[in-house]
C-alpha positions, 0 to 999 in steps of 0.5 A: 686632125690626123689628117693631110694637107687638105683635111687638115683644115676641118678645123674651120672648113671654109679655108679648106682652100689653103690645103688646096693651095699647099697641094699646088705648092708641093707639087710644083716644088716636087717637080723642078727640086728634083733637078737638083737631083738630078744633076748631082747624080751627073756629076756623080757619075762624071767624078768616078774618072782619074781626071775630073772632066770640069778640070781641064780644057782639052774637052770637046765642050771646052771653047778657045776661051776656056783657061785653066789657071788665071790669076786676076792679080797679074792685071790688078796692075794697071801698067802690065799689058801682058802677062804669062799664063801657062806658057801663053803671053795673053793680054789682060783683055784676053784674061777678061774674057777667059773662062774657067772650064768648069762654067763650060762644063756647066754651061756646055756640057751638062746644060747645054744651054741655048740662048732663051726660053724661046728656044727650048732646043733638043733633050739631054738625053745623058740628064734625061736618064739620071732623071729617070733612075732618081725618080725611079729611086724616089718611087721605090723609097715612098711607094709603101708609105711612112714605115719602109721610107722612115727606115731609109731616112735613117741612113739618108739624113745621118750619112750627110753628116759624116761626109760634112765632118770629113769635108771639113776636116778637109777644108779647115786643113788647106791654105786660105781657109781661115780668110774664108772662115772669117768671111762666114762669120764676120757680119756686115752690119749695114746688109740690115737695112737692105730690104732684100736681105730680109726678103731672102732670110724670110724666104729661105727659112719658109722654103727650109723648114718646109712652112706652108707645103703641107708636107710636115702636117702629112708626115704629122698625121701619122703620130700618135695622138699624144706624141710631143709635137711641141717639143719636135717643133723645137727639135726640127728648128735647131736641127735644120738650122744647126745644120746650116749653120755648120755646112756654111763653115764646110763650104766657106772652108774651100771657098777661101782655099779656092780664093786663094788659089786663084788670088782673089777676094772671097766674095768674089767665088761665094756664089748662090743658087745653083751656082755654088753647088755645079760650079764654085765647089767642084772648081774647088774640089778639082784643085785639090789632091785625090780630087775625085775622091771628095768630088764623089763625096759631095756629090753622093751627100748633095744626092742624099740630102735632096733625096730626103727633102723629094720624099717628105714632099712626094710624102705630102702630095700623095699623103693630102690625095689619097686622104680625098678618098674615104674608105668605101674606095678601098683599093689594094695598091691604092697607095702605089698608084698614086704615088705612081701617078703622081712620079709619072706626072712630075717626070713628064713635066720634068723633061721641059727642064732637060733640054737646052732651054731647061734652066729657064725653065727651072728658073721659072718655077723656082722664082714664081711657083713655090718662091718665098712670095707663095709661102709668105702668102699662104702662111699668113692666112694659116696664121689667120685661120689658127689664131682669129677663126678657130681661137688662139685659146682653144688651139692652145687647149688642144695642143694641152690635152694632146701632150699634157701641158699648156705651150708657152704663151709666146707662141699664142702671141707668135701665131695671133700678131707676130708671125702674121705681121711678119709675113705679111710685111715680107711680102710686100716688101717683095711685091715692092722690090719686085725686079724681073727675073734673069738668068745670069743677071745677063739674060732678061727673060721675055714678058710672056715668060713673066706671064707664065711664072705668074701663073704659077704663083696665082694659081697657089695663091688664088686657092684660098679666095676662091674656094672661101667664095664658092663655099660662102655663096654655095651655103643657106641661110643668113651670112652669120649663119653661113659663117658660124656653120663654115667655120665649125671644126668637123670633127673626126672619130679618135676625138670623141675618144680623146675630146670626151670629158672625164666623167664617172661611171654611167651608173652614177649619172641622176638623170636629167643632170649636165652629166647626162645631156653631155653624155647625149649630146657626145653621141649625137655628135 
């Protein structure tokens, strides 16, 4: 359609809602993903220091709690009351209640965390400032479109994978690593029947593959006509997921070097969220020699990393806007306006998640906004719309005459019944296992706060009912006759070019044939 996110669906224009929907989506993803940015520029800019400032307990953040070293296994014995750590005979109460000075970094230091959503507290102005040089960042990258940021991604999305090699290296070479290695793989069959497995796997290859934000439909928008997207499909696939794959043994690596260290099980330091990447790495990294120099590594490659998913997401945003205003609003800086506005608009919002409330916040529209319950949604209906109203067949036609052979027939079977059922059976599973959202799994949040995480979620979700609504009732003429009108695709002027049959020469056309009236009735068109 060479289209974004929101024409895209004049394929059948009474779902244009879903284009409205993925805008929402994208646009809250947009705002709270760039925390993560955020604080990886942080810890960035703390690594380059001879002593890694998460490592020791003489800071002003650290509490008379915070302990360097302590192994568990000292207490595993029932019999020791007290043990030695460091030079200080501690009871194993004590060691209970100790924490390490990177969750005090974390929690002290960076978040500087208060004790709810009900009190946001003052602005970090230290994140506050990171967050404005990586918008700033953002900005300069995306502001002249798809041509100046495709030379940057260059280096962006091929960097990673050298500081991923030399990590693991690294990693493979400490003791323990093997144990934690085995951990990664050696699956546990009985997680299966766990319904919240399948929840998070769903959810996680929806948010990774960028399914339902509308962002690869805008970078697609601006391929040739002919380009392979079939076979790009594929490619983006086993890249993503080839991906993940390997960085689980970079991780898993350090992971078991770190439970070694500290005489535990590894399932004991594998954390998610962001809960691996500020506290169990950086733990780890401190325990090694040159320690800033493989935390300045990671945190360079985390800072890369995200960078290239903020701009294919701001890429999108702007991309499905400016496509809302046809050429008669010509300007000349029209681009860089928007995106401008759009970097203004999320960085506003952002500062709620620099204060000491701000990982509630963060959590909130990380759970509600762009969840997996948002994108399950969203991608049923695009199912819907692709295989039942505008014709499985004729999309299979399409993508024969763009590329020059017909797809395997899988994928009409996949977009008709299987994706669809898969989605939707997620979904409820999600609505079903429904829990309220924690902080910490310690801090219940209140029930207004519930309200507002809603909210977010609805106000994506209800995108494709209402605008079907008022489209519907905003036509004339009979319901099959509204219907019929609705779901015509509209089509644009490169595919009368392309879509046009192969016909000979006009000259060799006898009036009053099929050839003829074909010829006419492409013109009226």
């Amino acid at each position: 359609m060479k289209a974004g996110s929101i024409n895209v669906w004049n394929i059948a224009p009474l779902f244009k809602g879903l284009g409205y929907a993925s805008m929402v989506i994208v646009f809250f993803c947009n705002t709270y993903y760039i925390m993560v940015l955020t604080w990886g520029f942080y810890y960035l800019i703390k690594s380059f220091s001879s002593a890694l400032p998460w490592s020791t307990c003489d800071n002003e953040w650290n509490t008379p709690n915070c302990l360097e070293t302590f192994h568990h296994l000292h207490c595993s014995n029932a019999s020791l009351a007290n043990v030695t750590v460091g030079g200080a005979n501690l009871t194993c109460a004590d060691l209970a209640d100790a924490r390490s000075p990177i969750i005090e970094f974390w929690e002290n230091k960076v978040l500087n965390i208060s004790s709810g959503l009900d009190q946001p507290g003052r602005i970090n102005w230290e994140l506050m400032l990171c967050l404005m040089a990586v918008w700033v960042l953002v900005y300069f990258c995306v502001w002249k479109g798809v041509k100046s940021t495709g030379k940057i991604v260059y280096f962006t999305a091929t960097f990673p994978y050298v500081v991923l090699i030399i990590l693991l290296v690294r990693g493979v070479t400490l003791p323990g690593a093997y144990n934690g290695i085995m951990y990664y793989i050696k699956p546990d069959w009985s997680k299966l029947g766990e319904a919240q497995v399948w929840i998070d796997a769903g959810t996680q290859i929806f948010f990774s593959y960028a399914i339902g934000l509308g962002a690869l439909t805008a970078l697609g928008s601006y391929n040739r006509f002919n380009n392979d997207c079939y076979k790009d499909a594929f490619v983006l696939a086993l890249i993503n997921s080839g991906t993940s794959f390997f960085s689980g043994f970079v991780v898993f690596s350090i992971l078991g070097f770190m439970a070694a260290e500290q005489g535990v099980d590894v399932s004991q330091v594998a954390e998610s969220g962001p809960g691996l990447a500020f506290i169990a790495y950086p733990k780890a990294v401190s325990l090694m020699p040159v320690a800033p120099l493989w935390a300045a590594l990671f945190f360079f490659m985390l800072l890369l990393l995200g960078l290239d998913s903020q701009f294919v997401g701001v890429e999108g945003f702007v991309t499905g806007i400016l496509d809302l205003f046809p050429g008669k609003y010509y300007h000349r800086y029209k681009r860089e306006i928007a995106v401008a506005i759009c970097c203004l608009l999320c960085f506003i919002i952002d500062l709620s998640m620099v204060t000491q409330g701000g990982m509630y916040v963060f959590q909130l529209f990380d759970y509600y906004s762009a969840s997996g319950m948002t994108l399950l949604w969203q991608s049923f209906w695009e199912c819907i719309v692709v295989a039942w109203v505008y014709g499985a067949d004729r999309f299979m036609d399409d993508v024969a005459r763009m590329i020059g052979y017909r797809p395997f027939p899988w994928m009409k079977w996949c977009w008709s019944f299987i994706t669809p059922c898969v989605c939707m059976g997620i979904f409820l599973f999600h609505l079903v296992n429904y829990k309220p959202l924690t902080y910490n799994t310690v801090y219940v949040y209140p029930w207004w706060g519930e309200v507002i995480g809603w909210c977010l979620a609805l106000s994506s979700m209800l995108c494709i009912p209402v605008s079907l609504l008022y489209k519907f009732f905003r036509a004339k003429g009979t319901i099959k006759e509204r219907w019929a009108h609705l779901t015509s695709p509209v089509w644009g002027p490169h595919h009368l070019e392309y879509m046009a049959p192969d016909i000979g020469p006009l000259s060799s056309l006898t009036p009053g044939s099929d050839d003829n009236k074909v010829i006419i009735f492409e013109s009226v068109m």
